[in-house]
Backbone as a printed PyTorch tensor [residue, N CA C, xyz], in Angstrom:
tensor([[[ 79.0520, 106.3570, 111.5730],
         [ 79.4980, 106.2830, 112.9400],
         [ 80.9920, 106.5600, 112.9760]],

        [[ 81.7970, 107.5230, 113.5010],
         [ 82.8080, 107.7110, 114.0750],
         [ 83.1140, 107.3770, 115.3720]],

        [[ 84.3170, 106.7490, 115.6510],
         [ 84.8280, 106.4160, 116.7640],
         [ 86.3410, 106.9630, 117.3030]],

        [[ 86.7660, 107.2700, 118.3040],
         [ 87.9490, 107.7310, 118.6880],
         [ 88.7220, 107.5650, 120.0680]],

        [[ 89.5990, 107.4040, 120.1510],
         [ 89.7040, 106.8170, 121.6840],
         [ 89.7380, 107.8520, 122.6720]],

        [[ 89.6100, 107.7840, 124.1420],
         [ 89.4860, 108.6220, 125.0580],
         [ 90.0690, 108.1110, 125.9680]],

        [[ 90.2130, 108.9480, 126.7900],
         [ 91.5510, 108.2420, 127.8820],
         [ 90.7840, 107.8470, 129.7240]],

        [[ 91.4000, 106.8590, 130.1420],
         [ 90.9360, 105.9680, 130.8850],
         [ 89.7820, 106.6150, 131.7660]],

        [[ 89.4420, 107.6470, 132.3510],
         [ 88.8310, 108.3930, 133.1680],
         [ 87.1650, 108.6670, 132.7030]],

        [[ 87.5170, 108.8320, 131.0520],
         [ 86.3630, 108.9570, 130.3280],
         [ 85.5680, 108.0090, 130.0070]],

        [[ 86.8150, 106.7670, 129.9760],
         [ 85.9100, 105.6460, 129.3510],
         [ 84.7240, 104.8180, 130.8550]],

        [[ 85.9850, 105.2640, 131.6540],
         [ 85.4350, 104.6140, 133.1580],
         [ 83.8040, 105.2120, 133.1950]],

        [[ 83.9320, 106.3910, 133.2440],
         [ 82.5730, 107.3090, 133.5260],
         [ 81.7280, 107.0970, 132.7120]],

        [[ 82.1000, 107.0420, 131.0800],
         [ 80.6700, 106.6680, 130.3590],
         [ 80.3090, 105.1870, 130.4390]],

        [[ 81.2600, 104.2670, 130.9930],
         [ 80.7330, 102.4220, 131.5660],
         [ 80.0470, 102.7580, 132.2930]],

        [[ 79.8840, 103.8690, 133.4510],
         [ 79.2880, 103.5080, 134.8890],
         [ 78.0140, 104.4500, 134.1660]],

        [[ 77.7760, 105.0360, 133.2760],
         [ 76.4440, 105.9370, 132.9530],
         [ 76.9580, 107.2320, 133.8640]],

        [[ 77.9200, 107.9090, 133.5910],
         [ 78.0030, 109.0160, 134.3130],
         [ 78.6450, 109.9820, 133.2760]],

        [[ 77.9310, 111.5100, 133.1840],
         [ 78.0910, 112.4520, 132.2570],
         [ 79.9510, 112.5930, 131.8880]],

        [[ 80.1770, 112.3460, 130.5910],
         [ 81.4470, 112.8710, 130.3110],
         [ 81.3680, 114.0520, 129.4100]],

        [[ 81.7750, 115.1360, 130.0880],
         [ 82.6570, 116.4840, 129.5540],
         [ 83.7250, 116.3210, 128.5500]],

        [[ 83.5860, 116.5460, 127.6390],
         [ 84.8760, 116.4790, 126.5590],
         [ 84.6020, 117.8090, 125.5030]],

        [[ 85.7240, 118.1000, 124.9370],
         [ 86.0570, 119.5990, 123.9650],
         [ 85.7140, 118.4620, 122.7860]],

        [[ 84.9000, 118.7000, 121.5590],
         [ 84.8460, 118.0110, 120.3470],
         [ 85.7680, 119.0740, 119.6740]],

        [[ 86.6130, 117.7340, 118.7080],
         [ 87.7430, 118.6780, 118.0680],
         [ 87.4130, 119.5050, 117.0060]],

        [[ 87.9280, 120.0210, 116.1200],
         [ 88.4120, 121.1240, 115.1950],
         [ 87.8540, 120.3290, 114.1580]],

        [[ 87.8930, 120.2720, 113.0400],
         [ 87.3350, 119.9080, 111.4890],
         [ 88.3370, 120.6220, 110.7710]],

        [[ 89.2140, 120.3460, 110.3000],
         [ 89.5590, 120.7600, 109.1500],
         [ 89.4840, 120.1190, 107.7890]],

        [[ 88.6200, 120.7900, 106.8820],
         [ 88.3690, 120.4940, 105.7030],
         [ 89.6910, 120.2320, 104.9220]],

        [[ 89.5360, 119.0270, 104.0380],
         [ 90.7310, 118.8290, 103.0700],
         [ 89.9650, 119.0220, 101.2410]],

        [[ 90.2550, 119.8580, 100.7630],
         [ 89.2420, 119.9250,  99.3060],
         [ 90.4630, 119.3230,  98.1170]],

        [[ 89.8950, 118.6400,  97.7840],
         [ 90.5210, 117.4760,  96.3840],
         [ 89.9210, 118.5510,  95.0120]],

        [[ 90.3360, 118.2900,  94.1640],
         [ 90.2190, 118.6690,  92.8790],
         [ 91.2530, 118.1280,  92.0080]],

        [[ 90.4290, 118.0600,  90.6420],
         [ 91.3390, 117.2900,  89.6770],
         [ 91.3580, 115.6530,  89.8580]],

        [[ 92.0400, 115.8080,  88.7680],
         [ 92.9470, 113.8900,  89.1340],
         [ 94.1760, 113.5900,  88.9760]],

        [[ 95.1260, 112.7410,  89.3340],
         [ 95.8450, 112.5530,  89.4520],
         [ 96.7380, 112.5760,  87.6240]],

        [[ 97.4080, 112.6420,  87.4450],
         [ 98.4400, 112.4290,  85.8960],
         [ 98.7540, 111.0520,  85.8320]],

        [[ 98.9040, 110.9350,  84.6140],
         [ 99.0750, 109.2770,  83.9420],
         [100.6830, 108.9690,  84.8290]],

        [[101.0390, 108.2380,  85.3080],
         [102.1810, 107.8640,  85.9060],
         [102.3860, 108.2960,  87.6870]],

        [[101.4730, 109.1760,  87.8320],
         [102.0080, 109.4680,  89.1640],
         [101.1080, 108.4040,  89.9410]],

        [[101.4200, 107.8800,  91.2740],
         [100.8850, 106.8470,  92.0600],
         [100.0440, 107.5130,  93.2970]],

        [[ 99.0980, 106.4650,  94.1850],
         [ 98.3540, 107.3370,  95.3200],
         [ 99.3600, 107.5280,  96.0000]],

        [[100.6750, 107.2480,  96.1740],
         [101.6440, 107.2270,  97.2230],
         [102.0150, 108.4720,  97.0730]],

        [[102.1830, 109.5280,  95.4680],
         [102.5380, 110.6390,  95.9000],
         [101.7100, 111.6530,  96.0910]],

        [[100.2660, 110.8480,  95.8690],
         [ 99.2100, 112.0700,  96.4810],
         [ 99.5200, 111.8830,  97.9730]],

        [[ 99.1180, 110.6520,  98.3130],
         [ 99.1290, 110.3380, 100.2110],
         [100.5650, 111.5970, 100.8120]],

        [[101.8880, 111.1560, 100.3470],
         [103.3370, 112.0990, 100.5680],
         [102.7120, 113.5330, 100.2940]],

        [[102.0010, 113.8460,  99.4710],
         [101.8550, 115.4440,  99.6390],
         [100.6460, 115.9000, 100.4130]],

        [[ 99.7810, 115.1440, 100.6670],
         [ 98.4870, 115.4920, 101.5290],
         [ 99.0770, 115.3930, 102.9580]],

        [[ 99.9150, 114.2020, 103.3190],
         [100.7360, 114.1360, 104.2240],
         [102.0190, 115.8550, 104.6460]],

        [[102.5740, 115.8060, 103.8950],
         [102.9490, 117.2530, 104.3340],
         [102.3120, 118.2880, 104.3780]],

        [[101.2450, 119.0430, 103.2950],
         [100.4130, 120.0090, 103.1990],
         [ 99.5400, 120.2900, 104.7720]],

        [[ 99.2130, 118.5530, 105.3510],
         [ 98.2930, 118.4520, 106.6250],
         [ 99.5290, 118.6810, 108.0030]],

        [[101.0430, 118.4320, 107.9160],
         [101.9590, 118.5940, 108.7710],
         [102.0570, 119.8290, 108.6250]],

        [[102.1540, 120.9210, 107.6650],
         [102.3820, 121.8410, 107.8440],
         [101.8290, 123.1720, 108.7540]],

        [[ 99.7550, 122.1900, 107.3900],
         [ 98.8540, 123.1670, 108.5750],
         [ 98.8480, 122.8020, 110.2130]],

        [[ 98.9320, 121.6810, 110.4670],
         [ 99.0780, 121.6280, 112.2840],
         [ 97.3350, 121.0250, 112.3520]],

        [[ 97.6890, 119.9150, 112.5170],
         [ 96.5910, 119.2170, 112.4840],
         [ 96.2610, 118.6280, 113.8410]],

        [[ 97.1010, 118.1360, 114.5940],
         [ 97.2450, 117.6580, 116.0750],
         [ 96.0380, 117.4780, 116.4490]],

        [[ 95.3580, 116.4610, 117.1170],
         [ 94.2980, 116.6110, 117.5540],
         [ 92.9350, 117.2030, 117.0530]],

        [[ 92.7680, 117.0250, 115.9550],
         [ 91.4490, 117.4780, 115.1510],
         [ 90.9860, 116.4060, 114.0170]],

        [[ 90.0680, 116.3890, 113.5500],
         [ 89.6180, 115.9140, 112.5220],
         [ 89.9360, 116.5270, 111.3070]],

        [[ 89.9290, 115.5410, 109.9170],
         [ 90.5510, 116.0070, 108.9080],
         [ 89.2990, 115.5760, 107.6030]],

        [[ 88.4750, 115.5360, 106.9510],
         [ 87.2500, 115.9230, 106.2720],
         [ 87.2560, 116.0130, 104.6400]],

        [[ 87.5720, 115.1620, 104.6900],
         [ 87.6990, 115.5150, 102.3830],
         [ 87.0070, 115.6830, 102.0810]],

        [[ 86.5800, 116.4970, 100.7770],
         [ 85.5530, 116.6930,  99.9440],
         [ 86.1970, 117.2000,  98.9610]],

        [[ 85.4050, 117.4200,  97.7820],
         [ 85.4940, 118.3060,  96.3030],
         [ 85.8210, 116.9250,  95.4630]],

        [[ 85.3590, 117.7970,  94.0580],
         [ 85.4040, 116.8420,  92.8770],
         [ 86.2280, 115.9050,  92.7240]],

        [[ 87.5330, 115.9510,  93.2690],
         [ 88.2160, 114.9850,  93.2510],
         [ 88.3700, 114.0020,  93.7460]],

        [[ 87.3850, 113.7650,  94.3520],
         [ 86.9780, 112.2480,  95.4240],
         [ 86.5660, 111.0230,  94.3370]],

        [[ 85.7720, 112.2110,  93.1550],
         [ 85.2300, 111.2680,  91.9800],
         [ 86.1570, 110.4880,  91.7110]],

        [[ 87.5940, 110.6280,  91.4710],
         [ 87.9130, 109.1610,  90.4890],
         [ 88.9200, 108.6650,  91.6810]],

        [[ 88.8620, 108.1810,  92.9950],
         [ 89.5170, 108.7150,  94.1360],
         [ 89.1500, 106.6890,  94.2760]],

        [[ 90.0110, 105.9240,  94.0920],
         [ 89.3730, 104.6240,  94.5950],
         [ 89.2900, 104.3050,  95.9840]],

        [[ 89.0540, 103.5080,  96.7190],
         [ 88.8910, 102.9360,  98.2600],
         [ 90.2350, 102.9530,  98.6010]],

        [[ 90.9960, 102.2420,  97.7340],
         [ 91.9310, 101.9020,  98.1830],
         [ 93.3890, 103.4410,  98.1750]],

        [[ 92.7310, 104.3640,  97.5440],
         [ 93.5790, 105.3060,  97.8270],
         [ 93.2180, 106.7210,  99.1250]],

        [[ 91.7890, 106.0910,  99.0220],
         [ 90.9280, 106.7230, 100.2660],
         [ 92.0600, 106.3490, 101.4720]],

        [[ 91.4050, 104.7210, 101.5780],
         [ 92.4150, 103.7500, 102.8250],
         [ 93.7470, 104.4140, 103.1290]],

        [[ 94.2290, 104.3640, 102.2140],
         [ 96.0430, 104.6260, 102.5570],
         [ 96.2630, 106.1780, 102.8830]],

        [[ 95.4130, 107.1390, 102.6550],
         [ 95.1340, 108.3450, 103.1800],
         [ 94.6770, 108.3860, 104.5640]],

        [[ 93.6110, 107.6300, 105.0420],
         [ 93.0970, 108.1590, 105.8540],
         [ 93.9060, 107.0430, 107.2040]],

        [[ 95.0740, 106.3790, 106.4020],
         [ 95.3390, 105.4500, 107.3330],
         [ 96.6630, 106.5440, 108.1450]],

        [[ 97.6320, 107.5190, 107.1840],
         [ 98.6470, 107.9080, 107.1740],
         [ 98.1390, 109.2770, 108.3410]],

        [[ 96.6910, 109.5110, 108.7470],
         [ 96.2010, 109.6640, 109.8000],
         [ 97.4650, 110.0230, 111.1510]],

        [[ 97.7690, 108.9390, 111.8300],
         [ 98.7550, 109.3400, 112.5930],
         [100.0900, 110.1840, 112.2310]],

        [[100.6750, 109.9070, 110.9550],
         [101.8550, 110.7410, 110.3910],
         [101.3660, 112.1610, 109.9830]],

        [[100.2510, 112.3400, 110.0970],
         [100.0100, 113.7920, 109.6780],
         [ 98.9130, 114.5590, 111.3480]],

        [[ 99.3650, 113.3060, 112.2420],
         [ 98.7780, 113.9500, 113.4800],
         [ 97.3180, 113.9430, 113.4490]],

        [[ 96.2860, 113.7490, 112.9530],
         [ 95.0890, 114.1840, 113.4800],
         [ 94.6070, 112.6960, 114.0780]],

        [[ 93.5350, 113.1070, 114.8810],
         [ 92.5570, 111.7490, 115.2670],
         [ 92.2280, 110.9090, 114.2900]],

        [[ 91.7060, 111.7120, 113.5090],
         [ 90.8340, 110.4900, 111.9230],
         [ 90.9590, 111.6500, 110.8280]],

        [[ 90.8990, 110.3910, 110.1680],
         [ 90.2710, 111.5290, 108.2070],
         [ 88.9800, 110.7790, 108.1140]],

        [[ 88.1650, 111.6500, 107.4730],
         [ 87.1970, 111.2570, 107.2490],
         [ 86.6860, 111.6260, 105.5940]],

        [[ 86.2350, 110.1740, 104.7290],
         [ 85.3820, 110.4610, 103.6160],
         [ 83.8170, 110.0960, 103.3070]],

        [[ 83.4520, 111.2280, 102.6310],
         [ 82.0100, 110.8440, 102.6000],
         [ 81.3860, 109.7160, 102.3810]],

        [[ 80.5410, 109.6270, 102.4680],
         [ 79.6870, 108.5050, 101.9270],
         [ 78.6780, 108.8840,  99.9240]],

        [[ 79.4830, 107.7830,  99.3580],
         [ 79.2010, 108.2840,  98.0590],
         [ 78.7780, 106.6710,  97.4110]],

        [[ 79.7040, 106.7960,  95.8120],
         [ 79.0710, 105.3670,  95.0200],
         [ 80.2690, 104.2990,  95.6380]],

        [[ 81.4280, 105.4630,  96.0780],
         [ 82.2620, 104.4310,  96.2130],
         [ 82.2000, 103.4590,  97.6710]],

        [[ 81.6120, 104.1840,  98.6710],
         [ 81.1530, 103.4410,  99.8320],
         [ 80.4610, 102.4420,  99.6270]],

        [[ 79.5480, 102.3820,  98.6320],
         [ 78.4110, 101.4570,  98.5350],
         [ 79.2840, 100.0460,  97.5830]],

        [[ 80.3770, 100.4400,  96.2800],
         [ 80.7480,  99.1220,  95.9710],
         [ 81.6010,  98.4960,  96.8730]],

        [[ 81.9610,  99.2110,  97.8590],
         [ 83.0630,  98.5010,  99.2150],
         [ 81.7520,  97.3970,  99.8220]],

        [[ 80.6770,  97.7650,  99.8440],
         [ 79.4710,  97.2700, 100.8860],
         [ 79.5490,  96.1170, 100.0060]],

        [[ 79.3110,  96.1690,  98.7860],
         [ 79.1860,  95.0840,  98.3570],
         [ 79.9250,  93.8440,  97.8040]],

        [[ 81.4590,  94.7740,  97.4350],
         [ 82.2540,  93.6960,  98.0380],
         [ 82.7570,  92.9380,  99.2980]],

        [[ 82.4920,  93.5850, 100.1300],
         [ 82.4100,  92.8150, 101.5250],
         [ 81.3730,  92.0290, 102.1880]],

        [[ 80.3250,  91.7320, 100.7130],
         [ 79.2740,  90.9480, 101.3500],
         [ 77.9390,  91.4750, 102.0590]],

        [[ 78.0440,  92.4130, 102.1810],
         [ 76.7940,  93.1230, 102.5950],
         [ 75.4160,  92.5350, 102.0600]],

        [[ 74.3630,  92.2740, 102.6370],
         [ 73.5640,  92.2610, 102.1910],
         [ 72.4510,  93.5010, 101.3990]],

        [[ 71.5920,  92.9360, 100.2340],
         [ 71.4530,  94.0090,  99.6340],
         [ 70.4020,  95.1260, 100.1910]],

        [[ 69.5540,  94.5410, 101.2800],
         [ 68.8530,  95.4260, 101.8370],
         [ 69.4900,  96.4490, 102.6320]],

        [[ 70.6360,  95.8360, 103.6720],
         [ 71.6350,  96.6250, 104.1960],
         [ 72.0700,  98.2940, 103.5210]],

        [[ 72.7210,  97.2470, 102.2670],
         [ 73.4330,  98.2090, 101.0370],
         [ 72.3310,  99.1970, 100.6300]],

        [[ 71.0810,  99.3120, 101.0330],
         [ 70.3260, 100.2450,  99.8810],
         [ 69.5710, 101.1660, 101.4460]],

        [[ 69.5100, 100.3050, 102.6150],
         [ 69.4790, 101.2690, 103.8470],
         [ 70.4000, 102.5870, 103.6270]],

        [[ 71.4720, 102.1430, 103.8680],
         [ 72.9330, 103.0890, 103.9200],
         [ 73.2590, 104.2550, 103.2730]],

        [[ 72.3990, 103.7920, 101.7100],
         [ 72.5080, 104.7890, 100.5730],
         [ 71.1060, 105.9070, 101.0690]],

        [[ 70.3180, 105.2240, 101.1730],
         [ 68.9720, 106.0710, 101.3650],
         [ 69.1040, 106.8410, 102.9720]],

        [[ 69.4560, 106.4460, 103.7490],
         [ 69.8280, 107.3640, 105.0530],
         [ 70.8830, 108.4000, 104.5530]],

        [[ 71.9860, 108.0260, 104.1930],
         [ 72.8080, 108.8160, 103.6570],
         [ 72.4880, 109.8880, 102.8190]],

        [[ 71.5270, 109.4480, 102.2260],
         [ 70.6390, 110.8680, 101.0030],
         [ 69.4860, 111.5160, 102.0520]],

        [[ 68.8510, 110.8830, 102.2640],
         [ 67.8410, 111.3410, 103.9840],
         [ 68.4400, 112.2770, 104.4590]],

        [[ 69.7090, 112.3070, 105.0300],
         [ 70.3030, 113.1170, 106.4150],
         [ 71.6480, 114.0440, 104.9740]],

        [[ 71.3070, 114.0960, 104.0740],
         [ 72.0130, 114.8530, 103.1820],
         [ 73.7180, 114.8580, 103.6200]],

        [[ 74.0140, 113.7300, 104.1070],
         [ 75.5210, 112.9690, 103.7320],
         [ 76.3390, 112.4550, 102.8930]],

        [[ 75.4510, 112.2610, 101.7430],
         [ 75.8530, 111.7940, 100.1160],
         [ 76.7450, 112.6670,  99.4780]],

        [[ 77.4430, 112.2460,  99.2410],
         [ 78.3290, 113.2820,  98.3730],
         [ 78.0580, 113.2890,  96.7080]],

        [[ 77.5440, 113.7660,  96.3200],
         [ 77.0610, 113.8040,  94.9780],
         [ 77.1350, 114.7650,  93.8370]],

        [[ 78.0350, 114.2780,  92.7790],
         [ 78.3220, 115.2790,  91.6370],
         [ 77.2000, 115.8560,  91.0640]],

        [[ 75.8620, 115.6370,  90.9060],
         [ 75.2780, 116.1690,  90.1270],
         [ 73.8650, 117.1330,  91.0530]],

        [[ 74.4970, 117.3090,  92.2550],
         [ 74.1940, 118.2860,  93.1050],
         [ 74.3980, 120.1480,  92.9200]],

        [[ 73.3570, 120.3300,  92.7920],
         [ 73.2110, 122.2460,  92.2360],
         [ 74.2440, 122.8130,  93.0380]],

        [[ 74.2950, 122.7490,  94.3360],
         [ 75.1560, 123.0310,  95.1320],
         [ 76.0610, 122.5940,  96.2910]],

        [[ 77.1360, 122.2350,  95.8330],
         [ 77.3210, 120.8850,  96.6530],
         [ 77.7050, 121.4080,  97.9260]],

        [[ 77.7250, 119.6550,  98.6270],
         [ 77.9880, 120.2210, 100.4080],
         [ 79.5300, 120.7080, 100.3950]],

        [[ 79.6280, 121.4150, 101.5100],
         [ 81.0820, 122.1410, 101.5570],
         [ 80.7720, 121.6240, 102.9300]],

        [[ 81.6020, 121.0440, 103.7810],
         [ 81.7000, 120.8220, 105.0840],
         [ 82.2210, 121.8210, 106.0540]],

        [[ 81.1270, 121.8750, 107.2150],
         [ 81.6220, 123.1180, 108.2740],
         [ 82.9300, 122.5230, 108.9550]],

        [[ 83.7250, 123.6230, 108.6230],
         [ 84.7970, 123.4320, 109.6900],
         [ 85.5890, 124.4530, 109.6170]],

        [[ 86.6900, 124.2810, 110.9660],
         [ 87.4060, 125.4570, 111.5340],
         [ 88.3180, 126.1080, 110.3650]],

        [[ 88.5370, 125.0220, 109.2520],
         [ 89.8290, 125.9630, 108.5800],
         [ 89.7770, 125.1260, 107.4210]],

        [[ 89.7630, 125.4880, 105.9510],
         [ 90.1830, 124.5180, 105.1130],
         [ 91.7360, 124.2460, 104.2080]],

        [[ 91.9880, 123.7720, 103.7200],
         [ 93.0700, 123.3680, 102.4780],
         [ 92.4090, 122.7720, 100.9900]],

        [[ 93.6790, 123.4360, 100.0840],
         [ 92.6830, 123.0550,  98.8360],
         [ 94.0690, 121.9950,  98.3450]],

        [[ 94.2740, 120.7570,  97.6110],
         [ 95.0060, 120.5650,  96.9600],
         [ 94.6390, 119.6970,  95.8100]],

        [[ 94.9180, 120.6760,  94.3890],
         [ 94.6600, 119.8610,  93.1360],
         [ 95.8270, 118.7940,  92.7640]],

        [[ 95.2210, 117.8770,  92.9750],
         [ 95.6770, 116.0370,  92.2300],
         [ 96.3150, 116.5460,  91.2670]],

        [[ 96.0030, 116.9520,  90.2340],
         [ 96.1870, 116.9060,  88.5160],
         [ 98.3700, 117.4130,  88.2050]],

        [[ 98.3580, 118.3460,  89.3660],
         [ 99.8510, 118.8160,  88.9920],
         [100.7660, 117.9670,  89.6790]],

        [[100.3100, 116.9880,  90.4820],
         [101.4860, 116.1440,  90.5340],
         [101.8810, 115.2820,  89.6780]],

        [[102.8270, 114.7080,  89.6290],
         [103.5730, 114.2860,  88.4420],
         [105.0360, 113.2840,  89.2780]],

        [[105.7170, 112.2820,  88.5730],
         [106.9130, 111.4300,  88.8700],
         [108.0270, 111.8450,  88.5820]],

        [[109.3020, 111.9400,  89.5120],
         [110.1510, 112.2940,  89.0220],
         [110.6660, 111.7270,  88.1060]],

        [[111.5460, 112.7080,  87.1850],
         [111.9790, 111.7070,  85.5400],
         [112.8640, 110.6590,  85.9600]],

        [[113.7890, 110.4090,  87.1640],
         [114.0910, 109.6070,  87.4950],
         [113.5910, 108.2590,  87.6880]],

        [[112.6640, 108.3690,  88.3590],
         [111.7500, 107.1380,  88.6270],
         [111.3900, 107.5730,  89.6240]],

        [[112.2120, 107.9690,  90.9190],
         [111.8270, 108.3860,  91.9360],
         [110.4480, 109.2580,  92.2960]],

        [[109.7000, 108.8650,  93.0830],
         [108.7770, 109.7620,  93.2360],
         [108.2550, 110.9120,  94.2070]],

        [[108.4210, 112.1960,  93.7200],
         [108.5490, 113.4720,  94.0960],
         [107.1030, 114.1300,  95.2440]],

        [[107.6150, 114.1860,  96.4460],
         [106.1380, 114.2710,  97.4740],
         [105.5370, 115.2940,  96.6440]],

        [[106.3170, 116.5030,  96.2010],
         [105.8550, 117.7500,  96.2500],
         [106.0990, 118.3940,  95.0430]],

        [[104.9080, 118.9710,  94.0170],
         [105.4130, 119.1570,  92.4290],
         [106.5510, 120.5820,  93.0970]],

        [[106.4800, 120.9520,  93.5760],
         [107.1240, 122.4690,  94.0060],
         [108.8760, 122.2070,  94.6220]],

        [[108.6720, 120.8190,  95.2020],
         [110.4380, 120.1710,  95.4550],
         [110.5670, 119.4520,  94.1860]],

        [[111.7720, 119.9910,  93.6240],
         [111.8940, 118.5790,  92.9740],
         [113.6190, 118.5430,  93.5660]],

        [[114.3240, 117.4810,  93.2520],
         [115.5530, 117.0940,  93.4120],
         [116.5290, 117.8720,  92.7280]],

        [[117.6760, 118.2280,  93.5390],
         [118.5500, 118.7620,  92.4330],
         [119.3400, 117.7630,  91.5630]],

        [[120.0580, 118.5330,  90.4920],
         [120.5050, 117.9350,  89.4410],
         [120.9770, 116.8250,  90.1110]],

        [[122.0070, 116.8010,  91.0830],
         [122.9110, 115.8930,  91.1010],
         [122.2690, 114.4460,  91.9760]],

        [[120.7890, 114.3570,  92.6670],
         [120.4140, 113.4230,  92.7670],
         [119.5230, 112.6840,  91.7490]],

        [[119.8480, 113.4080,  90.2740],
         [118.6480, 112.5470,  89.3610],
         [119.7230, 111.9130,  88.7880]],

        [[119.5960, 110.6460,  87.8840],
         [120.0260, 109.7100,  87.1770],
         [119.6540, 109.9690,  85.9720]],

        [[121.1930, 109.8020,  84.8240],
         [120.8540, 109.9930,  83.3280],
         [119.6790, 108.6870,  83.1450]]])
């Protein structure tokens, strides 16, 4: 279930049961690959997914991850991605439903019949995101981006660098 807000006119009309007209937004695909390097943090994946998505012009659309790199991708670096949402302009990010959805279910208490509904609809309506799929889903949408995890890296400073392609000049690094 996705949710998104709509502005007062819309919400009025679908309370009273009366047809609302609305444009459904754009999809832009975000494709992950790789993994991240020993030292670099989700903060400088989030800082570069964050600019890569400012650049393309995201405003008002949906934003859609997929590819191999979701595999070693924890909740909690999902979260802080899809939270940074407003700084990169779109309505929502959205991630699939995979193994990692299901240990969130169950750390939050879910019950286990719940937990095994979710998984089996999810494979039903072919929403699963799954590595050992012949051909995996590629999500329809208006436009994609690819960015591989694996080449980011920390600045030798300590500081950490949004973008492997910026780095700092000499005179802001520390012996």
């Amino acid at each position: 279930m996705l949710g998104w807000g709509v502005g007062g006119i819309e919400a009025e009309a679908a309370m009273l049961g009366q047809p609302v007209t609305m444009l459904i937004p754009q999809v832009i695909g975000f494709k992950l690959t790789g993994s991240l390097r020993a030292g670099t943090t989700a903060t400088d994946l989030v800082l570069t997914v964050t600019e890569m998505l400012r650049k393309k012009g995201v405003v008002d659309k949906f934003v859609e991850f997929f590819g191999d790199g979701l595999k070693g991708l924890p909740l909690a670096d999902r979260a802080t991605i899809a939270n940074m949402s407003p700084e990169f302009g779109s309505t929502c990010a959205i991630f699939p439903i995979d193994e990692e959805t299901i240990r969130y279910l169950e750390l939050t208490g879910r019950a286990a019949d719940q937990i095994a509904l979710v998984e089996a609809y999810a494979k039903a309506q072919g929403l699963w995101r799954s590595t050992v799929r012949r051909r995996p889903i590629t999500p329809m949408s208006s436009s994609s981006i690819c960015r591989r995890s694996n080449p980011l890296s920390p600045d030798r400073s300590g500081r950490r660098t949004a973008c492997p392609c910026t780095r700092p000049s000499r005179s802001t690094r520390t012996a």
